[in-house]
Backbone as XML, in Angstrom:
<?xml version="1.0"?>
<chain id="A" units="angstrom">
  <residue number="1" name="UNK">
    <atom name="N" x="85.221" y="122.027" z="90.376"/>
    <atom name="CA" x="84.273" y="120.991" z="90.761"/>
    <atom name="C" x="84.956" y="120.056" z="91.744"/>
  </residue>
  <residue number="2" name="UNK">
    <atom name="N" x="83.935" y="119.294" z="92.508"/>
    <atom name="CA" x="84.783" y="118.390" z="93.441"/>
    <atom name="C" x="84.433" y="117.245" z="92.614"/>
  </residue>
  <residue number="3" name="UNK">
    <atom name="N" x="85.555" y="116.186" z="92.791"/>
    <atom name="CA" x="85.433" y="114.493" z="92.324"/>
    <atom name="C" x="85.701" y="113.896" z="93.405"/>
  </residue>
  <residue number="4" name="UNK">
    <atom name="N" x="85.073" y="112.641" z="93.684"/>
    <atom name="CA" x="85.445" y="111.925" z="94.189"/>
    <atom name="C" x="85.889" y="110.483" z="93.479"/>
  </residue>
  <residue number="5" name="UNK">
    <atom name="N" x="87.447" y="110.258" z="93.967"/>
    <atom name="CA" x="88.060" y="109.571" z="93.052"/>
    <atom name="C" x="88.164" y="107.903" z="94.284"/>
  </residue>
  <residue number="6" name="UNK">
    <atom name="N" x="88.050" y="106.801" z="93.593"/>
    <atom name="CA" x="88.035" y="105.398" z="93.962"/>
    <atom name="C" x="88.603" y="104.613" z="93.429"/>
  </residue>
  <residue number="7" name="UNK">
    <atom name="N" x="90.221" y="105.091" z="94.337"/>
    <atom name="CA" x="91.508" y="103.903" z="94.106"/>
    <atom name="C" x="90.946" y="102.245" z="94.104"/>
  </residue>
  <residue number="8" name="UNK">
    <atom name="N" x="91.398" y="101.233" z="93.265"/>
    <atom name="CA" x="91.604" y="100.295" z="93.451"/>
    <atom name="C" x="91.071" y="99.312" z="94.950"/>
  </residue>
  <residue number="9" name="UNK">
    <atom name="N" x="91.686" y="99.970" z="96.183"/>
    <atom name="CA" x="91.500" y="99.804" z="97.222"/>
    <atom name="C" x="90.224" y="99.911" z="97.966"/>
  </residue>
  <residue number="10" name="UNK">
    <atom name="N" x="89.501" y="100.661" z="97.277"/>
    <atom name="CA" x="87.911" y="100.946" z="98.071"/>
    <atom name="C" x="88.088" y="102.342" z="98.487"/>
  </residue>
  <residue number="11" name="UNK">
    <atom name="N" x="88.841" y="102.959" z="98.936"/>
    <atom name="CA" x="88.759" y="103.992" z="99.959"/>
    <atom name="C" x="88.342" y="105.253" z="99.018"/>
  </residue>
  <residue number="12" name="UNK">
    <atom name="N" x="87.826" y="106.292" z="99.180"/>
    <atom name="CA" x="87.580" y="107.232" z="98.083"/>
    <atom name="C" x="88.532" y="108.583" z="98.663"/>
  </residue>
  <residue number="13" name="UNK">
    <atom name="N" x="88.098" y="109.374" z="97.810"/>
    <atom name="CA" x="89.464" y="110.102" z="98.082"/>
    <atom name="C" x="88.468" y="112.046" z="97.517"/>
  </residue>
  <residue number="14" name="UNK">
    <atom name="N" x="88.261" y="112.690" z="97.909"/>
    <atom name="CA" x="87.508" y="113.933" z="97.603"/>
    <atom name="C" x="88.489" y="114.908" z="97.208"/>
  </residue>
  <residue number="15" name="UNK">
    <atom name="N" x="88.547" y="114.746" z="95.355"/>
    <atom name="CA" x="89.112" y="116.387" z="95.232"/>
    <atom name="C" x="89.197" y="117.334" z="94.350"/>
  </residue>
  <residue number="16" name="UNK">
    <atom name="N" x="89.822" y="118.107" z="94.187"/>
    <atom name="CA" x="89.215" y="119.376" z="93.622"/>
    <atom name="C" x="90.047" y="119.916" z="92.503"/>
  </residue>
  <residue number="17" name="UNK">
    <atom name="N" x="89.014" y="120.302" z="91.231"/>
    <atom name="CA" x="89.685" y="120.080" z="90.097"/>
    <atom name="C" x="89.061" y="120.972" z="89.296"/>
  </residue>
  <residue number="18" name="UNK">
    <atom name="N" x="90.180" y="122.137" z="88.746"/>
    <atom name="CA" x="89.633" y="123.606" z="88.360"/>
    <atom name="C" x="89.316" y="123.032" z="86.471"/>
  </residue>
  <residue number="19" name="UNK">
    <atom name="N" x="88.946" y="124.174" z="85.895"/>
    <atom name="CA" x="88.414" y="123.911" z="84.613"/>
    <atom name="C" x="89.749" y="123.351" z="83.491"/>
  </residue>
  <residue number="20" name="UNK">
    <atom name="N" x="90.583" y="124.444" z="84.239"/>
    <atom name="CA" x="91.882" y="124.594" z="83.358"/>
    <atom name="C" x="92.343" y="123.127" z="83.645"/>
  </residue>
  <residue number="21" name="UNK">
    <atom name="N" x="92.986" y="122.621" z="84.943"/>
    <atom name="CA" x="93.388" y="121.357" z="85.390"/>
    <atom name="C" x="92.508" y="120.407" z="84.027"/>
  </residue>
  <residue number="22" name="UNK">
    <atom name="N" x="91.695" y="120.576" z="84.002"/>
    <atom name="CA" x="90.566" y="119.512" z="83.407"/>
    <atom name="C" x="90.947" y="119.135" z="82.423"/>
  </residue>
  <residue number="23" name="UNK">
    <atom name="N" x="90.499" y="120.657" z="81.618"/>
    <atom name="CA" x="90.891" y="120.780" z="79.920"/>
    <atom name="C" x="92.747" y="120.342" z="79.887"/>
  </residue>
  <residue number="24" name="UNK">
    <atom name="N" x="93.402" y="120.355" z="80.974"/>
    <atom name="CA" x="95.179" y="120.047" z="80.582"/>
    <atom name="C" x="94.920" y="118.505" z="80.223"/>
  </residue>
  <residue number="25" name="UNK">
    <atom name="N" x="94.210" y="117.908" z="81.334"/>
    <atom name="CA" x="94.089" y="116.334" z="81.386"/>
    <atom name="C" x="93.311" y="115.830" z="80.058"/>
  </residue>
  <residue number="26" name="UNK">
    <atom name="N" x="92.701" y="116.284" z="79.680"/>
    <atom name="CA" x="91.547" y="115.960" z="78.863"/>
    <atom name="C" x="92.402" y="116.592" z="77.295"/>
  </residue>
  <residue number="27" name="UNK">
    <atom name="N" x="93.725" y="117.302" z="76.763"/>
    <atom name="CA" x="94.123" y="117.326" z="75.858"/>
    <atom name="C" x="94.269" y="117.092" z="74.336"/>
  </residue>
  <residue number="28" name="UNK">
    <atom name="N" x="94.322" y="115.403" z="75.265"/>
    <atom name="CA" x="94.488" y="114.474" z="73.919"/>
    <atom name="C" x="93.183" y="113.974" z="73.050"/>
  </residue>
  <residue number="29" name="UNK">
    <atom name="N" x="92.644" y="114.348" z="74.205"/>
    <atom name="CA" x="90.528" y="114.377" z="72.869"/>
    <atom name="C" x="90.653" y="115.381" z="72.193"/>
  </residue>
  <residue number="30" name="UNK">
    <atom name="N" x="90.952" y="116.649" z="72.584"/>
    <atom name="CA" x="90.915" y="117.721" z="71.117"/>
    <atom name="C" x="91.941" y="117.369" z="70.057"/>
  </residue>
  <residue number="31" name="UNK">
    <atom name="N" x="93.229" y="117.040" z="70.274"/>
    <atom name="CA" x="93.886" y="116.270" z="69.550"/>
    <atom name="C" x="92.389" y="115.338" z="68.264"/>
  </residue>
  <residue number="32" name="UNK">
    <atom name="N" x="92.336" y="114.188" z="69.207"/>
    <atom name="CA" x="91.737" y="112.908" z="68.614"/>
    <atom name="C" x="90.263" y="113.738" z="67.556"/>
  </residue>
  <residue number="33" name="UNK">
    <atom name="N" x="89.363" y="114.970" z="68.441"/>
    <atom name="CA" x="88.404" y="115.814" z="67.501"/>
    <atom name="C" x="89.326" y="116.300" z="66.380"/>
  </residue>
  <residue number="34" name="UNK">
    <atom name="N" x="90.481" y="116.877" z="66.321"/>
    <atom name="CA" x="90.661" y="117.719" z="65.416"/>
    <atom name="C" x="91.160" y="116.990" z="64.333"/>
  </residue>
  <residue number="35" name="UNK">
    <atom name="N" x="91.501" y="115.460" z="64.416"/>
    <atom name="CA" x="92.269" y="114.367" z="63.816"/>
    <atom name="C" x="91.016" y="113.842" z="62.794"/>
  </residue>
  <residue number="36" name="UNK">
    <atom name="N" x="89.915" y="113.323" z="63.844"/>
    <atom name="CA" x="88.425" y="112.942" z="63.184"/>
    <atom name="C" x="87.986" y="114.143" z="61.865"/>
  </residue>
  <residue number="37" name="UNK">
    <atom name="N" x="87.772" y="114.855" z="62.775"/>
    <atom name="CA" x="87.160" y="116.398" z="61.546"/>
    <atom name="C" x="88.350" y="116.238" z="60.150"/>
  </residue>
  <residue number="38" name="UNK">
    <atom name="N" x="89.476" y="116.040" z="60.325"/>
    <atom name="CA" x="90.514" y="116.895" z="59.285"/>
    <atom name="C" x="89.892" y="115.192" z="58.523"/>
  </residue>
  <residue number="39" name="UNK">
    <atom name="N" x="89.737" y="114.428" z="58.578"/>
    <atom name="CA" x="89.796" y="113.150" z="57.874"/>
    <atom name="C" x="88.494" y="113.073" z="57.508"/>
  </residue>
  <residue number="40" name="UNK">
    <atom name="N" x="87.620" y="113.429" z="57.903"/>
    <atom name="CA" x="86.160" y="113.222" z="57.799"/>
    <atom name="C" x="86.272" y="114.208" z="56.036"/>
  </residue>
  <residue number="41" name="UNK">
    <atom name="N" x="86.203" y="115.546" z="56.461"/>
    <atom name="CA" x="86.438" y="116.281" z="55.773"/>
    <atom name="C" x="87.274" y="115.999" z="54.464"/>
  </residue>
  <residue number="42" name="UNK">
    <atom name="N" x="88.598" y="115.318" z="54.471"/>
    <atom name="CA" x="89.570" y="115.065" z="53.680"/>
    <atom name="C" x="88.701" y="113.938" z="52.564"/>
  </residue>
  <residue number="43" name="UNK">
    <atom name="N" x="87.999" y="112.972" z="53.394"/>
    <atom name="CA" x="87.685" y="111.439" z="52.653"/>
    <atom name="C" x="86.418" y="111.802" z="51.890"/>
  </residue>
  <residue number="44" name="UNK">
    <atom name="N" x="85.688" y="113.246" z="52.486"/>
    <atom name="CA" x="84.705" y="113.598" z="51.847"/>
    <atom name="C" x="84.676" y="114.132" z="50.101"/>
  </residue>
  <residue number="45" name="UNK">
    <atom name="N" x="85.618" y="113.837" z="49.770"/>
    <atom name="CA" x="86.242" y="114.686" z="48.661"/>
    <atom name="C" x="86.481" y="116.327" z="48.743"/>
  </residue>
  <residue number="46" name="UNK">
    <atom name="N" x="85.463" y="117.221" z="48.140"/>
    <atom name="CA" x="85.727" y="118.444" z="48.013"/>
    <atom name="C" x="84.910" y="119.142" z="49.078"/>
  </residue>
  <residue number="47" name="UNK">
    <atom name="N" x="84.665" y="118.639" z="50.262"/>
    <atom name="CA" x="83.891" y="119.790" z="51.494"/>
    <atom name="C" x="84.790" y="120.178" z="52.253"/>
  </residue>
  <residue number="48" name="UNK">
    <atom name="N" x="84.275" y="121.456" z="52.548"/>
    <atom name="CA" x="85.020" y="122.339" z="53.154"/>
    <atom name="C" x="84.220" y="122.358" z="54.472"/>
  </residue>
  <residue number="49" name="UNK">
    <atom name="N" x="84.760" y="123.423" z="55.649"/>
    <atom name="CA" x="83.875" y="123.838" z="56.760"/>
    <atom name="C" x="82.894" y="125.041" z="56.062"/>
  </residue>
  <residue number="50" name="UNK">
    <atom name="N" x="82.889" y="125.546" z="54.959"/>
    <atom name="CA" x="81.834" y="126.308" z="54.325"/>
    <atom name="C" x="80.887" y="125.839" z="53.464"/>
  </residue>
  <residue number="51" name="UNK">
    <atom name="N" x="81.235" y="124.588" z="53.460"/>
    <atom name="CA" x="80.514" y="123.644" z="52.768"/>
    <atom name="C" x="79.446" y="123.408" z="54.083"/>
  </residue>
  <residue number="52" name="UNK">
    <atom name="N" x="79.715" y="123.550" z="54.955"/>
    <atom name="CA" x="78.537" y="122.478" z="56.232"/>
    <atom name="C" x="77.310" y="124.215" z="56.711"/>
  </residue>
  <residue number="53" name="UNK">
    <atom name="N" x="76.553" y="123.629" z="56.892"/>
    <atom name="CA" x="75.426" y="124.434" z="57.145"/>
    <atom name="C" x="75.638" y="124.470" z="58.530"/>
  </residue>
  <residue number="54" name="UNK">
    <atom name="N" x="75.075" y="123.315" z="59.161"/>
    <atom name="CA" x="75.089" y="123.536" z="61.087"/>
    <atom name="C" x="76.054" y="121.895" z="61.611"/>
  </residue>
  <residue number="55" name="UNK">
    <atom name="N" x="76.085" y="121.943" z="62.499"/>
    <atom name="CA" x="77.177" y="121.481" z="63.180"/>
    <atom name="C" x="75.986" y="120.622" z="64.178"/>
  </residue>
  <residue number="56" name="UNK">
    <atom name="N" x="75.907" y="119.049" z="64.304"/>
    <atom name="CA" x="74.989" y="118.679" z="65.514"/>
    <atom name="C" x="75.666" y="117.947" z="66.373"/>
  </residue>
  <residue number="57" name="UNK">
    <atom name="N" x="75.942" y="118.066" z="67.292"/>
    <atom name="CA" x="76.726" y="116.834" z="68.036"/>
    <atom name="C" x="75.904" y="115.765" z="69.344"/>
  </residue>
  <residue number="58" name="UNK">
    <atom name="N" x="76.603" y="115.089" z="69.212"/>
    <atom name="CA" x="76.019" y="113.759" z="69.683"/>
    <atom name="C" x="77.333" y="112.734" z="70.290"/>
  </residue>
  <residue number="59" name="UNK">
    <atom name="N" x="77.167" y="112.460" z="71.063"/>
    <atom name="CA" x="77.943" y="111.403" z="72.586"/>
    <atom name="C" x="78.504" y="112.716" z="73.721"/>
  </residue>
  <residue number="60" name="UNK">
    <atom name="N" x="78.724" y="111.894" z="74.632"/>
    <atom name="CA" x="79.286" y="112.360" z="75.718"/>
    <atom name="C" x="80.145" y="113.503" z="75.868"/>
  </residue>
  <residue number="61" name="UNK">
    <atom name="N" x="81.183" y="113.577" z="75.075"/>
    <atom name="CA" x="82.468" y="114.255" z="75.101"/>
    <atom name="C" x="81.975" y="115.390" z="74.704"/>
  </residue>
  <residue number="62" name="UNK">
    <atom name="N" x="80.653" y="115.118" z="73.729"/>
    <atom name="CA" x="80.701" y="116.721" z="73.610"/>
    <atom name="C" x="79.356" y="117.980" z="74.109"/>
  </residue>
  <residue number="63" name="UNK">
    <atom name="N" x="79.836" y="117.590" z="75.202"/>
    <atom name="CA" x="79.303" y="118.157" z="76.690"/>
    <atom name="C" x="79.425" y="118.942" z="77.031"/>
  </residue>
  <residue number="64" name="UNK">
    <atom name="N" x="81.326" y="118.799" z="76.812"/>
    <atom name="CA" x="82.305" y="119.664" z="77.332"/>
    <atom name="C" x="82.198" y="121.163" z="76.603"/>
  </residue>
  <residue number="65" name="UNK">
    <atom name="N" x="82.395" y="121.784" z="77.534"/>
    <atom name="CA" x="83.005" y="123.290" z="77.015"/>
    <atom name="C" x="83.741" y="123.354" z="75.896"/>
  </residue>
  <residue number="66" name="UNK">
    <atom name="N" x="85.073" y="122.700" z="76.475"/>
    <atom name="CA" x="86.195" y="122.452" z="75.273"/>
    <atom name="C" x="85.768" y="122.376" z="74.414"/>
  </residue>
  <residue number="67" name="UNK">
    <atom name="N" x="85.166" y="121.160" z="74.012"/>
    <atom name="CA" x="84.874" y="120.225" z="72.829"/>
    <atom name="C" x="84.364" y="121.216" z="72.016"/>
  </residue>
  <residue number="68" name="UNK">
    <atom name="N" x="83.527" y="122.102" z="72.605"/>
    <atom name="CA" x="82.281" y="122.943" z="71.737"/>
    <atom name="C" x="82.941" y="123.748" z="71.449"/>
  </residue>
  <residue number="69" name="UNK">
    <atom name="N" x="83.820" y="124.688" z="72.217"/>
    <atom name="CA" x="84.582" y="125.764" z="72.104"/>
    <atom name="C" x="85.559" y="125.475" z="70.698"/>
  </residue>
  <residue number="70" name="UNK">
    <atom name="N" x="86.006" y="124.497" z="70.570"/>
    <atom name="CA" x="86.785" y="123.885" z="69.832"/>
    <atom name="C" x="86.316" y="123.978" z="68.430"/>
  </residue>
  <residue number="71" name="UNK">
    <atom name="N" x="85.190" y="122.783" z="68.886"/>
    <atom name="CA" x="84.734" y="122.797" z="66.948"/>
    <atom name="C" x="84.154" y="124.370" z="66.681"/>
  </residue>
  <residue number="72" name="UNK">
    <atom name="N" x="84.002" y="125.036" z="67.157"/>
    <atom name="CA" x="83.377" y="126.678" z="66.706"/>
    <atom name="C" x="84.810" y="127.225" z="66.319"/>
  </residue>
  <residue number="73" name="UNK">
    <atom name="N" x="85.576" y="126.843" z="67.121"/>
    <atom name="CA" x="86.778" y="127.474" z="66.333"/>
    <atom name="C" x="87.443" y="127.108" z="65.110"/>
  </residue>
  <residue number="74" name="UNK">
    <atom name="N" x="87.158" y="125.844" z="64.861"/>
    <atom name="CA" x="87.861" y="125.150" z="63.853"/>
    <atom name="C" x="86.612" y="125.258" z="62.536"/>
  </residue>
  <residue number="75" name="UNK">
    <atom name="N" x="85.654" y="125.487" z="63.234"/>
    <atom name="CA" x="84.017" y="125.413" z="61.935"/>
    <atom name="C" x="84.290" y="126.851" z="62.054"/>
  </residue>
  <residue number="76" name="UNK">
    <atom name="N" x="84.314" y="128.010" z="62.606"/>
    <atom name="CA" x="83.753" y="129.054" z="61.933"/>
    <atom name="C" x="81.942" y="129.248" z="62.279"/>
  </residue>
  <residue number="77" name="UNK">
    <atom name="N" x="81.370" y="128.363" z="62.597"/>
    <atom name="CA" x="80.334" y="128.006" z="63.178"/>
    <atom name="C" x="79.886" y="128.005" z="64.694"/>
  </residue>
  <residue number="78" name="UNK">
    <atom name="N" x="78.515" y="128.680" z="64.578"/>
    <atom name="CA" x="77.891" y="128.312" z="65.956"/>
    <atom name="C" x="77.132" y="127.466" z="66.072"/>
  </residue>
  <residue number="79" name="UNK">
    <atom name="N" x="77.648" y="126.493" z="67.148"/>
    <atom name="CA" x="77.496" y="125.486" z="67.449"/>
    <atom name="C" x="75.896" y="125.597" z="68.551"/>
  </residue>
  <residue number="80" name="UNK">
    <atom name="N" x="74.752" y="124.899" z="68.396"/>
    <atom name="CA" x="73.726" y="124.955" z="69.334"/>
    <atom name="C" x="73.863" y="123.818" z="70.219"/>
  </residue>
  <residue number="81" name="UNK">
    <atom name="N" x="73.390" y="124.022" z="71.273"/>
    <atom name="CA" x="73.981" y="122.937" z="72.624"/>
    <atom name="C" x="72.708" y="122.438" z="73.090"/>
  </residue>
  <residue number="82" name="UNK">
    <atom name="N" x="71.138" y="122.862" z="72.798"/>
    <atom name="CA" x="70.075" y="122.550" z="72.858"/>
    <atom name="C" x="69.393" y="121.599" z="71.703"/>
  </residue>
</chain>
């Protein structure tokens, strides 16, 4: 995808930024998802990921490929994006 990025300065700057680049930068959110889930889960007392029926998500982040790709891996679950 192209970005256009806007230093401080005003001037913008056009550039180009593959999926992989993305997901490197963007890391530390699957981190922060997989941190949320393990605690969510933990404080819940005895649920498991076979305990959950469907999976709904809701804000921004999970938009992403990653994000989705992610919790299906960690749920065991297919995730619907509609």
């Amino acid at each position: 995808a192209k970005v256009v990025i806007k230093p401080s300065d005003g001037a913008s700057m056009p550039i180009e930024i593959t999926r992989e680049t993305f997901n490197e930068i963007c890391r530390d959110l699957i981190e922060r998802v997989s941190n949320l889930c393990t605690n969510v889960l933990s404080q819940s007392g005895d649920l498991s990921w076979k305990d959950i029926d469907r999976i709904i998500l809701a804000g921004g982040s999970t938009r992403m490929p990653m994000i989705i790709d992610f919790l299906q891996e960690i749920s065991g679950k297919e995730i619907q994006t509609n």
